[in-house]
N, CA, C and O atoms as a GROMACS GRO file, in nm:
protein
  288
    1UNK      N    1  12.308  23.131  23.034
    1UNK     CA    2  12.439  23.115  22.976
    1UNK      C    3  12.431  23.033  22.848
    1UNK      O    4  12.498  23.051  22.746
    2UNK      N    5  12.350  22.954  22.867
    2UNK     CA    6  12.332  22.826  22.696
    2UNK      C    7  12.322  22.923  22.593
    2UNK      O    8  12.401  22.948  22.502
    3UNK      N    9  12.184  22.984  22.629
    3UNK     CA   10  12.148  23.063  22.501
    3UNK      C   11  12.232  23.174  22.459
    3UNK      O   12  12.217  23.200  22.340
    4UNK      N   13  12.322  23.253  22.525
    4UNK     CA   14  12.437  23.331  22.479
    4UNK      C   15  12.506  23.265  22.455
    4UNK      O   16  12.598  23.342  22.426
    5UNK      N   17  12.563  23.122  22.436
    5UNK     CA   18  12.692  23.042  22.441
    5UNK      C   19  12.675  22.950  22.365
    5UNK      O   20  12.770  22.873  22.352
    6UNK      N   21  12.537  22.918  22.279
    6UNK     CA   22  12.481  22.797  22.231
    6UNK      C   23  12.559  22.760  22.150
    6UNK      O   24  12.592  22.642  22.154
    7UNK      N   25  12.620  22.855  22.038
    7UNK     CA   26  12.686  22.802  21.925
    7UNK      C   27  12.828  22.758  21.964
    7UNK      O   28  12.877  22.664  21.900
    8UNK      N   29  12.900  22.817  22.065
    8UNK     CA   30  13.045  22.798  22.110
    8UNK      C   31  13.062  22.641  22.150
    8UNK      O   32  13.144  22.554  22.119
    9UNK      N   33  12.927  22.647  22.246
    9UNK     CA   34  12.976  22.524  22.326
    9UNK      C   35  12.910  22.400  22.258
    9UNK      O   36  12.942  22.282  22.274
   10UNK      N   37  12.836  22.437  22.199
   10UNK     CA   38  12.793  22.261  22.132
   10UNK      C   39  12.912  22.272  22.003
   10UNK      O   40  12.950  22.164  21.958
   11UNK      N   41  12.959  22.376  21.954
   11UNK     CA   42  13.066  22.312  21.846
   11UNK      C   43  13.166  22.295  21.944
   11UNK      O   44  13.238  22.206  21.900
   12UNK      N   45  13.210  22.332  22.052
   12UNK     CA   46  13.279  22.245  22.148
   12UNK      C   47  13.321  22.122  22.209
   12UNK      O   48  13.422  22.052  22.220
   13UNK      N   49  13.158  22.127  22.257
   13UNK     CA   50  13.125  21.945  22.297
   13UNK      C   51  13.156  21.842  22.182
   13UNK      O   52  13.215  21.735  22.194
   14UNK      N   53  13.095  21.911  22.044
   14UNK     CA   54  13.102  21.820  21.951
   14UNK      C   55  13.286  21.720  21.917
   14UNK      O   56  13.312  21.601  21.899
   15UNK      N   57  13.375  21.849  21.922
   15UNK     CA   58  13.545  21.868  21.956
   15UNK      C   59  13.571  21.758  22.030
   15UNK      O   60  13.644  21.668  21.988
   16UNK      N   61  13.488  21.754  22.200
   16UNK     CA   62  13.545  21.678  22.299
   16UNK      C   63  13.605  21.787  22.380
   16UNK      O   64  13.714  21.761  22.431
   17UNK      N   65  13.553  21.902  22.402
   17UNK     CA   66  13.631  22.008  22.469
   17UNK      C   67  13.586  21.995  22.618
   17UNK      O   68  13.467  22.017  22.643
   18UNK      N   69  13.670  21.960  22.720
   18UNK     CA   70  13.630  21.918  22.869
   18UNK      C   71  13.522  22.064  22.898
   18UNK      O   72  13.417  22.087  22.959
   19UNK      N   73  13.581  22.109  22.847
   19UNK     CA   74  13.499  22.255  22.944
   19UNK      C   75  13.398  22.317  22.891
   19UNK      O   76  13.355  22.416  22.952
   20UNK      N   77  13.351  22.287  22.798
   20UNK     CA   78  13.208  22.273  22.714
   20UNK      C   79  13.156  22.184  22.740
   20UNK      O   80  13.036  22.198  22.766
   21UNK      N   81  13.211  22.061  22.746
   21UNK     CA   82  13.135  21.950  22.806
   21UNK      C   83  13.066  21.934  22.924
   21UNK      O   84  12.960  21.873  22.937
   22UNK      N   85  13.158  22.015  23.049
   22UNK     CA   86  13.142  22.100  23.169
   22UNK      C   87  13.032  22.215  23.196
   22UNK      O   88  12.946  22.215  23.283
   23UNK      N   89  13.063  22.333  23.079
   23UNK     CA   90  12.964  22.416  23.093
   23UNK      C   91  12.782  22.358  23.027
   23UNK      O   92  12.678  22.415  23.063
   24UNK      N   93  12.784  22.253  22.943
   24UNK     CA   94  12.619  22.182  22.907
   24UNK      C   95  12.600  22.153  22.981
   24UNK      O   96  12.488  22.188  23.018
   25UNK      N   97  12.686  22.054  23.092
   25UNK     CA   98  12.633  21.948  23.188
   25UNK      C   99  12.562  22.074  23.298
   25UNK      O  100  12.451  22.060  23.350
   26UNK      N  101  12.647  22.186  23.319
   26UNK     CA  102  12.607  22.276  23.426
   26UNK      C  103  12.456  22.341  23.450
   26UNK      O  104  12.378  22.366  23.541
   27UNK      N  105  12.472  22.356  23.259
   27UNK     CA  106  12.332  22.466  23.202
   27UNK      C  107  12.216  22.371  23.235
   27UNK      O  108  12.104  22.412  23.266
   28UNK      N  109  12.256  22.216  23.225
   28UNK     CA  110  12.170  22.105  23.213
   28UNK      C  111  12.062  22.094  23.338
   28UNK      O  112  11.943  22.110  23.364
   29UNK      N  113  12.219  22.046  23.409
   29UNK     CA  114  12.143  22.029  23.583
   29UNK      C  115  12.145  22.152  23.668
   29UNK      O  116  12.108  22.104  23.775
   30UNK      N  117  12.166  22.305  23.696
   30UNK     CA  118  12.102  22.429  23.717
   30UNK      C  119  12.001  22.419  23.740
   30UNK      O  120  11.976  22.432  23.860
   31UNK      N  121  11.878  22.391  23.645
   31UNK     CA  122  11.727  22.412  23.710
   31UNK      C  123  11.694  22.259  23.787
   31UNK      O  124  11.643  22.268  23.899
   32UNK      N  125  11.719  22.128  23.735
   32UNK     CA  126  11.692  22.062  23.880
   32UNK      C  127  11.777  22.077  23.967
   32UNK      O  128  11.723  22.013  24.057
   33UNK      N  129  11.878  22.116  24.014
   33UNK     CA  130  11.939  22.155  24.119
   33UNK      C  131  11.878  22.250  24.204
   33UNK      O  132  11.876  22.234  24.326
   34UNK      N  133  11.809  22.387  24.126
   34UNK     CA  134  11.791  22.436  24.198
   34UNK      C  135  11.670  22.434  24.230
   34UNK      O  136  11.641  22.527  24.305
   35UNK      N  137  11.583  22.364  24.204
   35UNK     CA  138  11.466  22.334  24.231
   35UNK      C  139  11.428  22.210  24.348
   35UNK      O  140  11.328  22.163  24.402
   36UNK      N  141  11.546  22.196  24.349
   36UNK     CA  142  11.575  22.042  24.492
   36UNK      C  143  11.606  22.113  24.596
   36UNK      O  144  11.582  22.065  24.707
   37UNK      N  145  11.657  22.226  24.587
   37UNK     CA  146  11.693  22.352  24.680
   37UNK      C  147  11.619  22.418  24.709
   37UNK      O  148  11.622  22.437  24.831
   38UNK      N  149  11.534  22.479  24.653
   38UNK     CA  150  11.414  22.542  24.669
   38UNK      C  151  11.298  22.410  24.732
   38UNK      O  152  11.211  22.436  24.816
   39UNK      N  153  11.308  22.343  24.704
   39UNK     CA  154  11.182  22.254  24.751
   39UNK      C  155  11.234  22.174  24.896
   39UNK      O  156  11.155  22.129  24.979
   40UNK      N  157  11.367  22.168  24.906
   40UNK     CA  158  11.404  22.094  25.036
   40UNK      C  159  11.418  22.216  25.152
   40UNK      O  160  11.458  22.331  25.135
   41UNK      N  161  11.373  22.156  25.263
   41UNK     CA  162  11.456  22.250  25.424
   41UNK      C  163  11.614  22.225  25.447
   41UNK      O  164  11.653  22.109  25.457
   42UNK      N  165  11.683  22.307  25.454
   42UNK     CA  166  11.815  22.300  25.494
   42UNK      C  167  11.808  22.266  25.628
   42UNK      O  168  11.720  22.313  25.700
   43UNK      N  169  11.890  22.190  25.667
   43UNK     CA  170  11.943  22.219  25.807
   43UNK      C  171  12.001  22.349  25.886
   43UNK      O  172  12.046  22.352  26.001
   44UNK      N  173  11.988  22.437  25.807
   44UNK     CA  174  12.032  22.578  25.846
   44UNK      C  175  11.985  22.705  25.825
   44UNK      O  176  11.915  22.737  25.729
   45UNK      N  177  12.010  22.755  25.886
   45UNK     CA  178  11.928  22.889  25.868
   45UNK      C  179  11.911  22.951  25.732
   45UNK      O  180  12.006  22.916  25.662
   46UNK      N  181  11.831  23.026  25.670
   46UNK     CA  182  11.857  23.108  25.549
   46UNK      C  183  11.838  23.215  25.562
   46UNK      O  184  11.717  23.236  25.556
   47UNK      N  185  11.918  23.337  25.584
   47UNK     CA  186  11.907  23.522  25.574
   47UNK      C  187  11.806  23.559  25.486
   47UNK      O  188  11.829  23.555  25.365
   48UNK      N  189  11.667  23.603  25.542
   48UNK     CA  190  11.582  23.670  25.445
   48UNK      C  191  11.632  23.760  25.302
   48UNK      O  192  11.695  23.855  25.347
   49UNK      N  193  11.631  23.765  25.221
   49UNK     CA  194  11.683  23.844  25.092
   49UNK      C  195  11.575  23.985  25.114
   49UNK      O  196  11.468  24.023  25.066
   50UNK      N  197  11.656  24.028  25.200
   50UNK     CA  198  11.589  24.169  25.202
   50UNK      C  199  11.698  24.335  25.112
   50UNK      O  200  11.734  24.337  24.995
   51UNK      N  201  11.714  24.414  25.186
   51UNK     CA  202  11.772  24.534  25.109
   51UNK      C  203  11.928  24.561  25.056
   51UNK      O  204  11.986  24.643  24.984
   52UNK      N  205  11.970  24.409  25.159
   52UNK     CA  206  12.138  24.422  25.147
   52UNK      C  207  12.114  24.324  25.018
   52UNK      O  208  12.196  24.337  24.927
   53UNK      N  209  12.022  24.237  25.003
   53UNK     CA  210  12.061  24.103  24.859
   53UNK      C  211  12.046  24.256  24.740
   53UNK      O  212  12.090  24.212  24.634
   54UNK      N  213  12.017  24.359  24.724
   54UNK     CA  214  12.015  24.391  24.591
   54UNK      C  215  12.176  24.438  24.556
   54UNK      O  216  12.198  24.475  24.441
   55UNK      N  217  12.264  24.436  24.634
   55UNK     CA  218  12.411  24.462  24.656
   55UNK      C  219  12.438  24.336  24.603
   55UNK      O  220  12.560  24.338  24.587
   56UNK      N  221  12.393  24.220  24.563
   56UNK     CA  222  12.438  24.093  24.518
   56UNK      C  223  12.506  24.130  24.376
   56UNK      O  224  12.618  24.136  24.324
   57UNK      N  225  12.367  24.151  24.342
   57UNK     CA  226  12.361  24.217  24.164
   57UNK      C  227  12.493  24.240  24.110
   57UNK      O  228  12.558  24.160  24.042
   58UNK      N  229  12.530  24.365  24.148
   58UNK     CA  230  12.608  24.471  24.166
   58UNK      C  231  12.785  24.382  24.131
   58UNK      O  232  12.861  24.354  24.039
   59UNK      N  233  12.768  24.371  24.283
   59UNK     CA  234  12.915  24.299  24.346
   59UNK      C  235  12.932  24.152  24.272
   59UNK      O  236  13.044  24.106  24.293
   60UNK      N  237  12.853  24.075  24.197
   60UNK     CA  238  12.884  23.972  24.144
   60UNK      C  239  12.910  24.001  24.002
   60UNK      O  240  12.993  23.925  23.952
   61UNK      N  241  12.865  24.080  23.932
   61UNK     CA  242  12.911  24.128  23.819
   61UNK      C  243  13.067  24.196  23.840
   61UNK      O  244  13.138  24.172  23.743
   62UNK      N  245  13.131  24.271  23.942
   62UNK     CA  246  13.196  24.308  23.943
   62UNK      C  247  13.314  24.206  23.990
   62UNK      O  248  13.423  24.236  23.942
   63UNK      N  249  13.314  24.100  24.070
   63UNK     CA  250  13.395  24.026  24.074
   63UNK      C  251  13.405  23.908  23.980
   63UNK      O  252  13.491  23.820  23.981
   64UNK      N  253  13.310  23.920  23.906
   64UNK     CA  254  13.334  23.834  23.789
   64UNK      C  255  13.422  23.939  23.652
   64UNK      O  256  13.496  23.883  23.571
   65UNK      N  257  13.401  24.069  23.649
   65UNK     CA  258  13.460  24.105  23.562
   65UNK      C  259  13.599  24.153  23.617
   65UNK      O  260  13.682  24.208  23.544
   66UNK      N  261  13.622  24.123  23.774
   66UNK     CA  262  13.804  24.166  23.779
   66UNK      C  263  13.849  23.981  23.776
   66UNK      O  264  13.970  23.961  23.772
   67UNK      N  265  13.765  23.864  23.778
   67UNK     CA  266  13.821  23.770  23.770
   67UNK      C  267  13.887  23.720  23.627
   67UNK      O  268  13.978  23.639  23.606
   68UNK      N  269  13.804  23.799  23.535
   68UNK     CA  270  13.804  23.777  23.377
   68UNK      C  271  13.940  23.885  23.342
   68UNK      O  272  14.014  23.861  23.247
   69UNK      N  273  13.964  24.025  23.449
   69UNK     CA  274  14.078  24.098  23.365
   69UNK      C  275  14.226  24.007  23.445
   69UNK      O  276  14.343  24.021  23.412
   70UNK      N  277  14.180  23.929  23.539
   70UNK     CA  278  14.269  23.858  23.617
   70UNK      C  279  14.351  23.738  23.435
   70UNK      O  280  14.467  23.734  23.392
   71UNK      N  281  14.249  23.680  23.394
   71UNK     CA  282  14.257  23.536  23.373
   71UNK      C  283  14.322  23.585  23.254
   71UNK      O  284  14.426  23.530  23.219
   72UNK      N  285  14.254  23.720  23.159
   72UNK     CA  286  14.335  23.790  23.064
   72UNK      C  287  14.444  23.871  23.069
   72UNK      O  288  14.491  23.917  22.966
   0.00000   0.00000   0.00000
């Protein structure tokens, strides 16, 4: 997301725009986050990512683009 968004949101942040300020902090901490996730055991089970995760793809693009004709 940074690198498609680089120019928006740092002349954003620069503004004081909460939600640029929001989306750096996100792009920021993403990889150690998810790398604390990946390296820790949950207390819970995790569903192998087998033939149903390629339906992820798919269905998250698509509810992100009826959330976007929602917001417009």
């Amino acid at each position: 997301m940074l690198s498609n968004e680089w120019p928006k949101i740092i002349d954003g942040m620069l503004w004081g725009d909460p939600i640029s300020i929001g989306a750096l902090t996100a792009c920021l901490l993403a990889p150690l986050l998810g790398l604390a996730i990946v390296r820790g055991r949950p207390a819970f089970g995790v569903w192998p990512m087998r033939r149903w995760a390629y339906l992820i793809y798919p269905v998250h693009f698509l509810l992100l683009f009826g959330l976007r004709q929602i917001i417009e």
